[in-house]
N, C-alpha and C positions, 0 to 999 in steps of 0.2 A: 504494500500500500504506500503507494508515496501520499507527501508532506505537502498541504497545500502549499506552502512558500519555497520548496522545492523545486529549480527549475526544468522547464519540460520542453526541448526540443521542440520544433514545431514539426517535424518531421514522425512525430512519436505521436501524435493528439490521438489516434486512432484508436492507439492501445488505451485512451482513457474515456473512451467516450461514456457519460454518464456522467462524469465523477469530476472534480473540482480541479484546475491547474494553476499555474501561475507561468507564464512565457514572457521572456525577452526579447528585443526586436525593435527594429526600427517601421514607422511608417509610411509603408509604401505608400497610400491612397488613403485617398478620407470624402465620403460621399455625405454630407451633411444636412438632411433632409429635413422636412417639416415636421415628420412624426419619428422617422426613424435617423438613427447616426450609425453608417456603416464605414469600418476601418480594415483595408488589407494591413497585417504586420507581417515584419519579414524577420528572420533571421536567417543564420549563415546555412541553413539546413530546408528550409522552405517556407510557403508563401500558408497565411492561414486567416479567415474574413472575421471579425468581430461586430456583433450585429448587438444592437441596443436601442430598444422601444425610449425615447424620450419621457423621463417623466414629471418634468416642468423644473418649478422653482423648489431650491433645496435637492435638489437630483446631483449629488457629487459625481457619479460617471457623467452626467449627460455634460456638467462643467467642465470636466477634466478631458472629453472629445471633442467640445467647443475650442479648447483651448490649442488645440495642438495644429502642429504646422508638418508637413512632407518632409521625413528623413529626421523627427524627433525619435529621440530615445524614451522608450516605454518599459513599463512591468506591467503586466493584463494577468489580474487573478479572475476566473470564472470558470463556469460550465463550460462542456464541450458536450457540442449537439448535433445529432446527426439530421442534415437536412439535403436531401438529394439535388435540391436547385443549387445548391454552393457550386461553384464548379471546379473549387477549390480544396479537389478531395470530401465532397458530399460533407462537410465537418462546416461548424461556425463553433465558435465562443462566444456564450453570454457572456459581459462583462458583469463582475460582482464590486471589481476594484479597480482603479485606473491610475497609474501613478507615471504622473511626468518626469522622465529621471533626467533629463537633458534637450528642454525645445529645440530644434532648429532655428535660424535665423531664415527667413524668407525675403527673397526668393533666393533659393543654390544657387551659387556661382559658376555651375556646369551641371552640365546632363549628356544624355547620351551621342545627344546630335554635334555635340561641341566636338571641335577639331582636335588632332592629336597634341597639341602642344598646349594647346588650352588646357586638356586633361591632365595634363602632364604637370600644370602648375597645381591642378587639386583631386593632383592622386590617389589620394586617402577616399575619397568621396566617389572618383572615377571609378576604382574597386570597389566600393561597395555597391553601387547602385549598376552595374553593369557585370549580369552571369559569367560572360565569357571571359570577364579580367579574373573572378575567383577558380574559375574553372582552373585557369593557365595554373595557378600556384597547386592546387589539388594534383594536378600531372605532374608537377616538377616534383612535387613530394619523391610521389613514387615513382617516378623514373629514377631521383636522387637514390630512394632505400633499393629498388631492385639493382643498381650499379652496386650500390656498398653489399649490397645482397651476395651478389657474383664475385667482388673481390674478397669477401672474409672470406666464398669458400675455396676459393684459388690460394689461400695463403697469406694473404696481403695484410700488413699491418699499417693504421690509418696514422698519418704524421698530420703533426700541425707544426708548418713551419714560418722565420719569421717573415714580417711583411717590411720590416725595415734592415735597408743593407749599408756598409758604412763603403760599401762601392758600388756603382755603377753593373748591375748583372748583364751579363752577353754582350752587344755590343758597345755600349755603354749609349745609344742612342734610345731616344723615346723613353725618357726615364723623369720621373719627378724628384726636383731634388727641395730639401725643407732642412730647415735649420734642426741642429739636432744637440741642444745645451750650446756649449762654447765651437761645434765644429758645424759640420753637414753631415746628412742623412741622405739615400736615397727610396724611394718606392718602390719593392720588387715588382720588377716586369714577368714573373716567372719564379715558382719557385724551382725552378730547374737545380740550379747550383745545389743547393740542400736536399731535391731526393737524391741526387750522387754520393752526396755526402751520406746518407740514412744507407745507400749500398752499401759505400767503404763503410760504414760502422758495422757491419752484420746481418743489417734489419732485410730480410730475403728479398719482401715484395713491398711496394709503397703504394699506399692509397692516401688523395689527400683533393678535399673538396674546399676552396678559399679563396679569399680576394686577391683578384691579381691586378696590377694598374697600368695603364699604357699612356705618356704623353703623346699619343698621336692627334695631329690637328685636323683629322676624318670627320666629316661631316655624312657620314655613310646613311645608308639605314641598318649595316650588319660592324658597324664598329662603336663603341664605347669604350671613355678612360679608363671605369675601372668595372670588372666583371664577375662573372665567379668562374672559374676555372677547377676542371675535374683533371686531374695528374695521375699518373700512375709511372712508377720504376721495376723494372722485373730484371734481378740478378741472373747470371748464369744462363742465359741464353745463349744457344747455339746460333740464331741468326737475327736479322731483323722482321725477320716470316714471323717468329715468336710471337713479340708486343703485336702484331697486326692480326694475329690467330687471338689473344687475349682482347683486344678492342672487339672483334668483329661479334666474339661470344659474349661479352660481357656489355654489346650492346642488343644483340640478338635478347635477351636475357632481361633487359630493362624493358625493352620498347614492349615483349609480350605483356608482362605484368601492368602497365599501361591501359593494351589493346584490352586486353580483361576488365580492369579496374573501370576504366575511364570512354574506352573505343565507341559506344551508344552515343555520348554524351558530348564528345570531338567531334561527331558526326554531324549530330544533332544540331550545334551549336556553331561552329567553326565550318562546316561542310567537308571536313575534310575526314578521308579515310582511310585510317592508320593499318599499313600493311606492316605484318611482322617479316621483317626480314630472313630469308635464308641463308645459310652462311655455306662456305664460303663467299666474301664478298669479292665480287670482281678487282684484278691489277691490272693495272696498264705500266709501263715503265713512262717517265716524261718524254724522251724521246718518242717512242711509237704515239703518245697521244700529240704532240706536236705535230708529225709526218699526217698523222689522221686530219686533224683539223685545219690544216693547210692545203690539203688535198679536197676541202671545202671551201677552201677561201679566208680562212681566218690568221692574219699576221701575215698577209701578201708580201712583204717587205722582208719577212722571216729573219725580225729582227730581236724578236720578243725570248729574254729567257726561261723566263715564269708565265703562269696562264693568267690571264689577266680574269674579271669574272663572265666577260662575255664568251670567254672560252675555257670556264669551266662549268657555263648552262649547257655549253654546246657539245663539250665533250660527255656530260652527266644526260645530254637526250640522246646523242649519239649509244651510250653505253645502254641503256635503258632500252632502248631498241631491239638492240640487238645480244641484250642477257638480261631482259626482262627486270635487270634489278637498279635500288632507286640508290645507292652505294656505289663507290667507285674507290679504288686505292688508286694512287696518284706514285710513284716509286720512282729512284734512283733521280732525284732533284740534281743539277750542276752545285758542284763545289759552290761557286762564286755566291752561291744565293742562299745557304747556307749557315746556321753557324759555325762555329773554328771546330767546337765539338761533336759534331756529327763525325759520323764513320767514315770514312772514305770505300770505295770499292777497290779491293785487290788486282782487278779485275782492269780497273780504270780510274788513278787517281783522283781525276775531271771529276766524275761520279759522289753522292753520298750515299749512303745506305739509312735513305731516309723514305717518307711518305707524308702525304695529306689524305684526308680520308674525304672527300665533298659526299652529299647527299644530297639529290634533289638540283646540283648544280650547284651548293654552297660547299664552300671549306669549311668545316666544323673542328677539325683535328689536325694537327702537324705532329708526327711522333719522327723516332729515327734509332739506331744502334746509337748508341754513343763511343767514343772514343776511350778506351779506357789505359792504354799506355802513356806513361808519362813523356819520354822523347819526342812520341808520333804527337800532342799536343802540344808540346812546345814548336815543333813544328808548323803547326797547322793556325797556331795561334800569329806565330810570327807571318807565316802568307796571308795573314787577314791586316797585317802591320799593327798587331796588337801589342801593348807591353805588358809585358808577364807580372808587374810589382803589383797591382792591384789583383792580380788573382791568384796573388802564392797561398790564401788559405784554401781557394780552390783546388789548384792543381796539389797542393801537400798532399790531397787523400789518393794520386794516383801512385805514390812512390811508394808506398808499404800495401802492395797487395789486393789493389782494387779486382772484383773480377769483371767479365765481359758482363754487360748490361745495357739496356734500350729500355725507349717508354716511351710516352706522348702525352700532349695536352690538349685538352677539348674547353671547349666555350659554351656554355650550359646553355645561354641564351639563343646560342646561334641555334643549336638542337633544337630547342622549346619551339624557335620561327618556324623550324622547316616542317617539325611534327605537329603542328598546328597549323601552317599555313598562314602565317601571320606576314603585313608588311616593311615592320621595322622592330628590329632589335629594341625598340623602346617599351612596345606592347610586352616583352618580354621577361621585363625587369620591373623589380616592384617600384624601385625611387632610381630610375636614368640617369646615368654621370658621364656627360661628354664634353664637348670642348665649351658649350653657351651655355650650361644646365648643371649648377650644383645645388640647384636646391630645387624640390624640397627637401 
């Protein structure tokens, strides 16, 4: 028996039909009639009608429905009644109690019809009063847990590493730098450096979900300063096939748990329909996808060393075509475009033994082998004209016994876009941080 002042999902009222409840919620609608005052409330769980016969002067409910405005914060104790014209699950609430816990100011400062950046200035509001903005966080949950899901049982132990570095990480570009007491600080672009280090310390497998920041001055619709980024490091690998066999499962793996949980509801809402991926996901090397796309016309000049993104929708419809799948591994990127610590290929120094993973025609992922000898990176460091003294506590972990290791890193939001179908990394992110927009 629950407690009248116990609160009651509004998703639950069925199981109490008869009996007395008390729900929280915001007000969707309020139809304010001559005899009657009807109130949709909402909470995070669903929509539920509160229906109340007026009963003049001294009527505390009928004052306290008078009083309220669109998007106040309410407590509603009453019956729950079953009446088939409801069309809101055949159910209503007589109100017994009505308690203003927070009015609204009138009118909102946004609604649905309001433009993206408008929304953007009242986020908090734009979520709540818009399904498909709470939906996007319900998916990301669980896409989040079925990834961590798949890396516990692969072995993986979850690191938190830090976001503040007293150097410059990778190339020392696109980096935020901030005072830090009497010296500088910079903003990790990556926690790259530190899962190397979590190898060299012993720790097998590295999982590690967390802000990463980019000064880039993108005005994209799939780039942002700062993101969350999904990392992983896998010791003792025989190749770089390895980490792209462990992404290709471990998003196989995410995306069903998804398609179960949420797949009706994406449909529903989004139009979009969430196919579970089969694995193996298709490779192309850079080379053969360059030869391909130029044999269509794209990079006439055949000047380009990277895909730009109109040639990786084209290679992501080309693939799709012709191996049904919405995945593409992207493989063997040129040295130059590269970082210093990427693998080189035995094979062909030019070469990394790296990948990007697109999906849909997006890049979502850049993984690669890493370099794990210490001469071959002092090397490789020096052809990038890099100086080694900011990264002796880097390179220190290659000289006592690092083993062979690879990994990669994903961009939560970019996923969230492309399995939703969404058109800008902003819809993606609960508070947007790019080069105009630090607040809110």
């Amino acid at each position: 028996m629950i407690h009248a002042n116990e609160r009651v999902h509004l998703s639950d009222l069925r199981e109490h039909v008869g009996g007395t409840v008390s729900v929280c919620g915001w007000v969707n609608t309020l139809r304010l009639q001559r005899k009657m005052q009807f109130l949709v409330v909402r909470d995070h769980t669903a929509m539920a009608q509160v229906t109340h016969r007026r009963g003049g002067d001294g009527d505390p409910v009928e004052a306290a429905l008078e009083s309220l405005s669109t998007e106040s914060a309410v407590r509603i104790t009453g019956r729950v009644v079953d009446n088939p014209v409801v069309k809101l699950g055949g159910l209503e609430i007589v109100p017994e109690r009505v308690e203003v816990l927070n009015r609204a100011e009138a009118p909102l400062p946004t609604d649905e019809r309001s433009g993206l950046e408008h929304r953007m200035d009242w986020r908090f509001l734009d979520v709540r009063i818009r399904p498909a903005a709470r939906l996007l966080f319900a998916v990301q949950t669980t896409f989040e847990q079925g990834m961590r899901a798949y890396a516990y049982e692969q072995g993986c132990t979850e690191m938190h590493t830090p976001k503040l570095m007293g150097t410059a990480s990778e190339s020392g570009a696109e980096v935020f730098k901030l005072g830090y007491f009497n010296s500088s600080a910079y903003l990790a672009q990556s926690p790259q450096f530190f899962k190397q280090m979590a190898i060299a310390a012993g720790v097998d497998r590295v999982f590690e979900i967390g802000p990463v920041f980019r000064a880039e001055p993108s005005f994209t619709s799939r780039h942002a300063t700062e993101f969350t980024g999904v990392d992983v490091e896998l010791a003792w690998i025989s190749d770089v096939e390895d980490v792209m066999r462990f992404e290709e499962q471990m998003l196989a793996h995410a995306i069903a748990l998804v398609a179960e949980r949420h797949g009706d509801a994406i449909e529903e809402t989004f139009g979009t329909e969430l196919a579970v991926p089969e694995t193996p996901f298709p490779r192309i090397t850079m080379a053969e996808a360059q030869s391909m796309l130029r044999a269509d016309g794209w990079d006439p000049e055949g000047v380009k060393e990277d895909l730009d993104p109109e040639g990786e929708r084209a290679l992501a419809a080309r693939m799709l075509k012709e191996t049904g799948h919405e995945f593409v591994f992207v493989t063997h990127y040129p040295a130059g475009i590269r970082p210093f610590y990427h693998m080189r290929s035995a094979d062909d120094p030019g070469l990394t033994l790296s990948f990007d993973l697109l999906w849909k025609g997006l890049e979502i992922t850049t993984g690669a082998q890493r370099e794990h000898r210490y001469d071959r990176l002092i090397e490789q460091a020096a052809d990038k004209g890099m100086g080694t003294d900011p990264l002796e506590d880097y390179l220190n972990c290659f000289r006592y016994g690092c083993p062979p290791h690879g990994g990669l890193g994903m961009g939560l939001a970019r996923v969230l876009m492309v399995m939703l179908g969404l058109d800008s990394i902003r819809e993606a992110t609960f508070l947007f941080r790019g080069p105009n927009r630090l607040t809110p």
